[in-house]
C-alpha positions in Angstrom: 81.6 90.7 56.2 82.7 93.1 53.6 79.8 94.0 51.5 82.1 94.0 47.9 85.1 91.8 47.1 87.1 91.5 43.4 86.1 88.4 41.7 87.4 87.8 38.3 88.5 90.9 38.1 85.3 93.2 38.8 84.2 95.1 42.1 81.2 92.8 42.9 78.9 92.3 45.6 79.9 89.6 48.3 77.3 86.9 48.4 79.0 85.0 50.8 79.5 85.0 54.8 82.2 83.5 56.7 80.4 82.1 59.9 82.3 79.7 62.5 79.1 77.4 63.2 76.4 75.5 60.8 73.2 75.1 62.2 70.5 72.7 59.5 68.1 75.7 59.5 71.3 78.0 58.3 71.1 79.0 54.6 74.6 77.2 53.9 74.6 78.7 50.5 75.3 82.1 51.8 78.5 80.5 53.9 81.6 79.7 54.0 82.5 77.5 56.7 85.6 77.0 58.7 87.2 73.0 57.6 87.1 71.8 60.5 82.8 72.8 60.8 82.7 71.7 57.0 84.6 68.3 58.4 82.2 67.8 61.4 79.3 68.2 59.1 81.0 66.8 55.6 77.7 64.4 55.0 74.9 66.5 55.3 76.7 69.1 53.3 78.6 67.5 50.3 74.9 66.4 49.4 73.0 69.5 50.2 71.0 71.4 47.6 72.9 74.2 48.6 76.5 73.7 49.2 78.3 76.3 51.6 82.3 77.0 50.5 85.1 75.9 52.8 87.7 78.5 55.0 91.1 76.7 55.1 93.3 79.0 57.8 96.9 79.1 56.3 98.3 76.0 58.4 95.7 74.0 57.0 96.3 72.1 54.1 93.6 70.3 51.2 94.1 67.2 51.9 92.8 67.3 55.5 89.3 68.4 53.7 86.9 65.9 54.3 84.7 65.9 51.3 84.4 66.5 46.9 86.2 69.4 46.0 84.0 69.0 42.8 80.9 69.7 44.5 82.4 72.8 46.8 81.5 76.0 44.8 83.9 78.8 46.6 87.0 77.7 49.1 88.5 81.0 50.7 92.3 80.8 52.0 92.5 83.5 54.8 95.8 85.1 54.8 96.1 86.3 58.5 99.1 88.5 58.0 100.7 90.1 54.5 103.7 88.1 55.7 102.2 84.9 56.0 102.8 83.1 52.3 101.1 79.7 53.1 98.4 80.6 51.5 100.0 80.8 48.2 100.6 77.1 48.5 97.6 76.1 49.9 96.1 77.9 46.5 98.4 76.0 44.0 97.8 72.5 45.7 93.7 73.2 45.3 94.4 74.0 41.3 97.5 71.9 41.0 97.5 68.5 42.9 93.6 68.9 43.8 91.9 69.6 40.3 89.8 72.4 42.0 87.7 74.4 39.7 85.8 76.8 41.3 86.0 80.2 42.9 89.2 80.3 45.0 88.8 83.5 46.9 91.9 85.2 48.8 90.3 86.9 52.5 91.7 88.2 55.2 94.7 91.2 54.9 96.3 90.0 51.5 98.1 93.2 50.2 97.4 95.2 47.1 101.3 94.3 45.8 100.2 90.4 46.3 97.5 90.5 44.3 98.9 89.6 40.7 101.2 87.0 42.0 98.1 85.6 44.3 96.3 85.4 41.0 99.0 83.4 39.1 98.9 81.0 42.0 94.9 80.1 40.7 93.1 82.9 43.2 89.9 84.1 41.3 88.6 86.3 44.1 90.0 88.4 46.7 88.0 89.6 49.9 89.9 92.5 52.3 89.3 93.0 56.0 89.9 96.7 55.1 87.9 97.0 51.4 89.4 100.7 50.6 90.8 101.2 47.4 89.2 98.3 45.6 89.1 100.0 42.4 93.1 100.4 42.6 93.4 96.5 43.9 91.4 95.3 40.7 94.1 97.5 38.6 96.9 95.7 39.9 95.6 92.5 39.3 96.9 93.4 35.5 100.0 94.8 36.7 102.0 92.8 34.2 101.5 91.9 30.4 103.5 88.7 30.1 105.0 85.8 32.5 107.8 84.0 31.8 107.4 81.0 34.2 104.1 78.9 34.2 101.9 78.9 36.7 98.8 77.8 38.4 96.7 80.0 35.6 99.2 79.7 32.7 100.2 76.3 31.8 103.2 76.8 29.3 106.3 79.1 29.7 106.6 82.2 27.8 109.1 80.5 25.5 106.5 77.8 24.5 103.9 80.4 23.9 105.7 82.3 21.8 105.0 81.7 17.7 
């Protein structure tokens, strides 16, 4: 697990720990669980106190998650490979079609030149397998001062926002 990750912007501390079981006795809030462990386990843990977030692997797609998207506090998208773009749709579905609120968090080897469009696609957190140079991966997540098009965290087109 890498100890810091950018969420919102900020070099924070990770809180959370991808794990590929769930045991009852685990602390599920500190997880984030593979979908198809979330699936296998989808009762006990849409109604636990403590709700652990949800992996979805980039050939997997929402609406195979078995479960409230309400109640899930973090879902992480991994992104395997820099090449590997599914995750980009996978992340605009969740906001989009899916209504998801929470902390969507990019992990895996997402690349510092990704980072701004990931976050345009509703990505609020990003998590590196390699964490160096987080403090010039939070920089480009400003990169750029105005979009035209809208997107998954601007709702109008530049032309409409314009007074």
């Amino acid at each position: 697990m890498a100890n810091k990750l950018i969420r919102d912007g900020q070099i924070v501390a990770n809180d959370r720990e991808i794990s590929e079981t769930y045991n009852a006795g685990d602390e599920a809030g500190k997880l984030i669980l593979p979908l198809a462990v979330w699936n296998d386990h989808a009762a006990e843990l849409g109604s636990a106190e403590q709700v652990p977030g949800v992996l979805f692997e980039s050939d997997e797609h929402p609406a195979d998650f078995a479960g409230d998207f309400a109640n899930v506090p973090v879902i992480a998208v991994n992104f395997p490979a820099f090449m590997d773009g599914r995750g980009f749709s996978i992340a605009t579905l969740l906001r989009e079609r899916y209504g998801y609120t929470g902390e969507l968090r990019a992990v895996g080897s997402p690349i510092r030149d990704q980072l701004y469009y990931l976050k345009r696609c509703g990505f609020s957190a990003f998590s590196f397998d390699t964490p160096e140079g987080l403090e010039e991966a939070a920089a480009s997540l400003n990169d750029f001062s105005n979009d035209y098009q809208r997107s998954a965290n601007q709702d109008k087109p530049l032309f409409l926002r314009r007074n």
